[in-house]
MDTraj code that builds the backbone (N, CA, C; nanometers):
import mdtraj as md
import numpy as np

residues = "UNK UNK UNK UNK UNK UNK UNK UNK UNK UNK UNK UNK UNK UNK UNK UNK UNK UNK UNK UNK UNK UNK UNK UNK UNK UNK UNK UNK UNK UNK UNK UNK UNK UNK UNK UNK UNK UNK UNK UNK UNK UNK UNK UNK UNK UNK UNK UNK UNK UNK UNK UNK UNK UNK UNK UNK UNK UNK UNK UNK UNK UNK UNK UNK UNK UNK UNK UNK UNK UNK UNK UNK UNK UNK UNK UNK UNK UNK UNK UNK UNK UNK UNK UNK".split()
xyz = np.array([
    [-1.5812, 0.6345, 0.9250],
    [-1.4938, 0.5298, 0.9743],
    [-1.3584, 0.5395, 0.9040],
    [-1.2568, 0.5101, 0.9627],
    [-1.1128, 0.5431, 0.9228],
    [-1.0789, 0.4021, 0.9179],
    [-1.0579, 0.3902, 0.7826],
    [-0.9846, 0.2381, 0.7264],
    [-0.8569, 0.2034, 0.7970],
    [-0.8144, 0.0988, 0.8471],
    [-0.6889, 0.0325, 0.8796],
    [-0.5866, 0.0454, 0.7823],
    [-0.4734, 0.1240, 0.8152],
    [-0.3851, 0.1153, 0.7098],
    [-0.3046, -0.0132, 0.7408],
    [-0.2913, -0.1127, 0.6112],
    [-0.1910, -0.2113, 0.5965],
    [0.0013, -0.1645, 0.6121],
    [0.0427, -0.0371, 0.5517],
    [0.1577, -0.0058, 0.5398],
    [0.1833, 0.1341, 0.5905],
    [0.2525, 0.1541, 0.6285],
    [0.2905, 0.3429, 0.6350],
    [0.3724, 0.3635, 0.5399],
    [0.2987, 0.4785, 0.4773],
    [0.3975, 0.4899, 0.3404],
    [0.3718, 0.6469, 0.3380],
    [0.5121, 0.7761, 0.3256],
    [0.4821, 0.8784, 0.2391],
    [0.4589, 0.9024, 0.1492],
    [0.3841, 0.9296, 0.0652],
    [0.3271, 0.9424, -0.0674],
    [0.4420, 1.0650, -0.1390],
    [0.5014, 1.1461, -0.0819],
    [0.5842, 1.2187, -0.1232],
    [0.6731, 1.1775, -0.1666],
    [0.7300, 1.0460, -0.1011],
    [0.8522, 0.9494, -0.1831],
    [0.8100, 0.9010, -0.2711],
    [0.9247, 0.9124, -0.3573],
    [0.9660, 0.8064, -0.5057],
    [1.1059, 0.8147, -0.5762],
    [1.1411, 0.6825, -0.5782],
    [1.2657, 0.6732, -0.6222],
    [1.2894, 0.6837, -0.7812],
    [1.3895, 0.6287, -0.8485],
    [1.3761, 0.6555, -1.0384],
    [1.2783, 0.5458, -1.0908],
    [1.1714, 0.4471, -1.0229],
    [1.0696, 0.3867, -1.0530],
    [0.9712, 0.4964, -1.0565],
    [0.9633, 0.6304, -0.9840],
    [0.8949, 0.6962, -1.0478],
    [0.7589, 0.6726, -0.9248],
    [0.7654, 0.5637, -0.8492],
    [0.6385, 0.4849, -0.7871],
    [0.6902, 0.5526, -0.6039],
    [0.6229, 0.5656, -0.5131],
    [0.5890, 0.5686, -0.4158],
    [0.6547, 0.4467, -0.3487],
    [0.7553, 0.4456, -0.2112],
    [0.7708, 0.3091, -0.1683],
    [0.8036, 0.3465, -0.0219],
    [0.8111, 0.2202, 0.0578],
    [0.7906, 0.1723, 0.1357],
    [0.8757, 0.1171, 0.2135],
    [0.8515, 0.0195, 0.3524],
    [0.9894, -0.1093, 0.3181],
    [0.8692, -0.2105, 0.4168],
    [0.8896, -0.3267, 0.4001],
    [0.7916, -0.4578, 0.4451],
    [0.7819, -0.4171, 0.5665],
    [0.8704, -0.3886, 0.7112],
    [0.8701, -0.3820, 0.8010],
    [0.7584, -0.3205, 0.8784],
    [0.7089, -0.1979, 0.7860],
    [0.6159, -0.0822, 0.8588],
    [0.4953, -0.1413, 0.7873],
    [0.4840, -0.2525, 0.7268],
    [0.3132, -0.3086, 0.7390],
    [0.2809, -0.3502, 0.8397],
    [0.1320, -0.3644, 0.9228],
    [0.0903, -0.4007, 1.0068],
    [0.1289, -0.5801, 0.9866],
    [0.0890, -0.6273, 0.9103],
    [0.1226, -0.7999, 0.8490],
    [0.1923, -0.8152, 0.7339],
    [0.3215, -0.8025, 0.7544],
    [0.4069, -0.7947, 0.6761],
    [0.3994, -0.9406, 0.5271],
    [0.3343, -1.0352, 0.5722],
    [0.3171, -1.1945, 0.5226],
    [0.2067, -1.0773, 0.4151],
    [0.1225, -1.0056, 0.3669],
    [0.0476, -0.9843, 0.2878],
    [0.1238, -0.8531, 0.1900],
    [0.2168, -0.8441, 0.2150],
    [0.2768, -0.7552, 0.1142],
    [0.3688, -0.8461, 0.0060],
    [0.3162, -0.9004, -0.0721],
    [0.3297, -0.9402, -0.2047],
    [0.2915, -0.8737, -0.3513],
    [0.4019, -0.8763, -0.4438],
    [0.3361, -0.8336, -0.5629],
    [0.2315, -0.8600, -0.6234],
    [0.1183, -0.7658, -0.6885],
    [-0.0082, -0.7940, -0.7037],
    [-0.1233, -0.8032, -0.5706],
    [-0.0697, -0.7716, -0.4527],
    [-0.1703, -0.7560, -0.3543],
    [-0.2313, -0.5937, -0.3517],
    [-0.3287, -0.5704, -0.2948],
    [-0.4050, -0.4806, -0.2776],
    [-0.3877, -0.4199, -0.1045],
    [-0.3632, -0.3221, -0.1127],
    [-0.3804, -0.2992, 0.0480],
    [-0.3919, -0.1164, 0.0547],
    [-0.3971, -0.1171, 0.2034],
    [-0.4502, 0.0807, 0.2578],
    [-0.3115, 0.0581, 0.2822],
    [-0.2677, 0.1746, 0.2370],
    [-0.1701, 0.2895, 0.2603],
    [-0.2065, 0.4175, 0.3020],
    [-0.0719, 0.4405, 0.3914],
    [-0.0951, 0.5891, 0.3736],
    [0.0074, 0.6263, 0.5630],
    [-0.0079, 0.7059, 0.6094],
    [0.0578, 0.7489, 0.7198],
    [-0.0048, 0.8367, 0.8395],
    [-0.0090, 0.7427, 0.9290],
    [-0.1392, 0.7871, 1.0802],
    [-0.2492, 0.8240, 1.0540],
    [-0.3307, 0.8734, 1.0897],
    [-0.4647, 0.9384, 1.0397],
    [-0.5199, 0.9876, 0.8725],
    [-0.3881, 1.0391, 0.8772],
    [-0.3913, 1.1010, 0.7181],
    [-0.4094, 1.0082, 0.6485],
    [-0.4611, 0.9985, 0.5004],
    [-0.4642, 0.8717, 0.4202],
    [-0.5282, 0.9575, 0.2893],
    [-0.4276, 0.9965, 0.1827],
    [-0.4159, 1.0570, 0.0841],
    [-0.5173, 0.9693, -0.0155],
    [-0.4338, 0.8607, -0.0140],
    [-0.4841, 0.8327, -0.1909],
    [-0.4802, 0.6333, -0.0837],
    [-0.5892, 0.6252, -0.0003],
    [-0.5761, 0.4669, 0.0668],
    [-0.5382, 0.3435, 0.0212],
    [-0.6384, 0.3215, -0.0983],
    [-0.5420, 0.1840, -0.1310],
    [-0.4702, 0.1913, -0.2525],
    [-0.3775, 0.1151, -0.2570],
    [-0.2539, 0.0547, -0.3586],
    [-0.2266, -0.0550, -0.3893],
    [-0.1955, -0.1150, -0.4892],
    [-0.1322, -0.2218, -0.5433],
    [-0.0298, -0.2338, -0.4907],
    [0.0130, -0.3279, -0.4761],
    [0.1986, -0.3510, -0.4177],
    [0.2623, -0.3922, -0.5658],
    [0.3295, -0.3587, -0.6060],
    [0.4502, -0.3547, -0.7328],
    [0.5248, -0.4670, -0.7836],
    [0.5716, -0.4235, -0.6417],
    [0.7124, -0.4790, -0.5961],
    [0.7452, -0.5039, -0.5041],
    [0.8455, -0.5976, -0.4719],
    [0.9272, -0.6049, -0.3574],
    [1.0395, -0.6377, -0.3621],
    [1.1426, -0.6010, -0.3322],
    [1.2530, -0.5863, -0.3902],
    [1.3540, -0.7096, -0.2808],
    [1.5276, -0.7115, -0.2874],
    [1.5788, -0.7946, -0.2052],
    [1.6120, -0.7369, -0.1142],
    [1.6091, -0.6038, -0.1245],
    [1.6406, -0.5197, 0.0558],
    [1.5406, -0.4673, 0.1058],
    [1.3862, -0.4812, 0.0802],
    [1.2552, -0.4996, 0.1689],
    [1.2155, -0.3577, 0.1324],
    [1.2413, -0.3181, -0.0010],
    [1.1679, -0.1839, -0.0121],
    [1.0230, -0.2200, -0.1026],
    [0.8977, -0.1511, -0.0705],
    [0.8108, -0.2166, -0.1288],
    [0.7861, -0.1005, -0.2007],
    [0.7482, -0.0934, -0.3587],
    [0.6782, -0.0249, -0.4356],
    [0.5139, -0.0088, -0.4704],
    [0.4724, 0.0856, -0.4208],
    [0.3248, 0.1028, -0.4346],
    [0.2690, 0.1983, -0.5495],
    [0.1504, 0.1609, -0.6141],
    [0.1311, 0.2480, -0.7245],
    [-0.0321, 0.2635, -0.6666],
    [-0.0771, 0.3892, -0.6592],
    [-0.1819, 0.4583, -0.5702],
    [-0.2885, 0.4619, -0.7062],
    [-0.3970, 0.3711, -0.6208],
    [-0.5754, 0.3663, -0.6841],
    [-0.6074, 0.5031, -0.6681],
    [-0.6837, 0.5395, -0.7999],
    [-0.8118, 0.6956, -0.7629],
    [-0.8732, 0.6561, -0.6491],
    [-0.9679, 0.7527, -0.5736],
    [-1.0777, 0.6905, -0.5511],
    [-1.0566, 0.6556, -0.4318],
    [-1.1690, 0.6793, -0.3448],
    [-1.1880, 0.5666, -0.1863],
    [-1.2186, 0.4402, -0.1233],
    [-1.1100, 0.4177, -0.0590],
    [-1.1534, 0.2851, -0.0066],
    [-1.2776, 0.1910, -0.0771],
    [-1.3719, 0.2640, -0.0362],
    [-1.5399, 0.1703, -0.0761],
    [-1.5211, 0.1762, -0.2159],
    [-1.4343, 0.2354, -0.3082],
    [-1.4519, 0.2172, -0.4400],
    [-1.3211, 0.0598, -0.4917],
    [-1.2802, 0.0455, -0.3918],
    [-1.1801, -0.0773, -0.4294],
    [-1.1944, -0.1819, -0.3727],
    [-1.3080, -0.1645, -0.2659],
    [-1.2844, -0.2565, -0.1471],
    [-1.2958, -0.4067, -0.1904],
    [-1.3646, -0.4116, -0.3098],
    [-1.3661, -0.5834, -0.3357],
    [-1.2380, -0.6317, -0.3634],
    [-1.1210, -0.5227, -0.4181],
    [-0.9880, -0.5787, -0.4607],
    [-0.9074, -0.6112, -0.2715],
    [-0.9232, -0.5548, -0.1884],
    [-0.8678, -0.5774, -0.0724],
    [-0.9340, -0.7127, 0.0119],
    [-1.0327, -0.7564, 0.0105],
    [-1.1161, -0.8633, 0.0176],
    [-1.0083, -0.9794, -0.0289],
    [-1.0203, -0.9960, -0.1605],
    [-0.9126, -1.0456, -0.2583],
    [-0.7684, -1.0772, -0.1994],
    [-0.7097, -0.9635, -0.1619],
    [-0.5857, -0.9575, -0.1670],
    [-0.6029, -1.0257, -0.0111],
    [-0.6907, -1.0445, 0.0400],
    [-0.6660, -1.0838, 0.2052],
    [-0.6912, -1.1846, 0.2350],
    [-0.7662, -1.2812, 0.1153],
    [-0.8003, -1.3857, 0.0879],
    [-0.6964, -1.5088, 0.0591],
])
top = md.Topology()
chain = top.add_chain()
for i, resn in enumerate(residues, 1):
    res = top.add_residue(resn, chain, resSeq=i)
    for name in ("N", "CA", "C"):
        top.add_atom(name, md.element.get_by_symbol(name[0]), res)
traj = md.Trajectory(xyz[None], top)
């Protein structure tokens, strides 16, 4: 089964945070991208490294993600959480 990604994000980007980012717009529910939330990342089918912490969010809607080891089923209680 192929997890729902919350955001489209290239994992190849990173700015001098050093972190992977984003911008609010390209989440599916943009209202759950807050700092300290949990969500799947990643871009169409592909899905590198799925879920992430959200960072940040900055004042021009770029979101910073910092990428969990590990699959989905190994985080899934933190996304539960974050959706809660």
């Amino acid at each position: 089964m192929t997890p729902v990604i919350d955001i489209d994000v290239d994992w190849n980007t990173q700015d001098d945070t050093g972190l992977p980012w984003s911008f609010v717009d390209e989440a599916r529910d943009p209202s759950r991208i807050v700092p300290g939330a949990y969500v799947v990342a990643g871009r169409g089918t592909a899905v590198a490294v799925p879920v992430a912490e959200v960072v940040g969010v900055g004042d021009d809607d770029v979101v910073h993600l910092r990428p969990l080891p590990g699959p989905v089923s190994a985080h899934a209680h933190l996304l539960v959480i974050s959706a809660s």
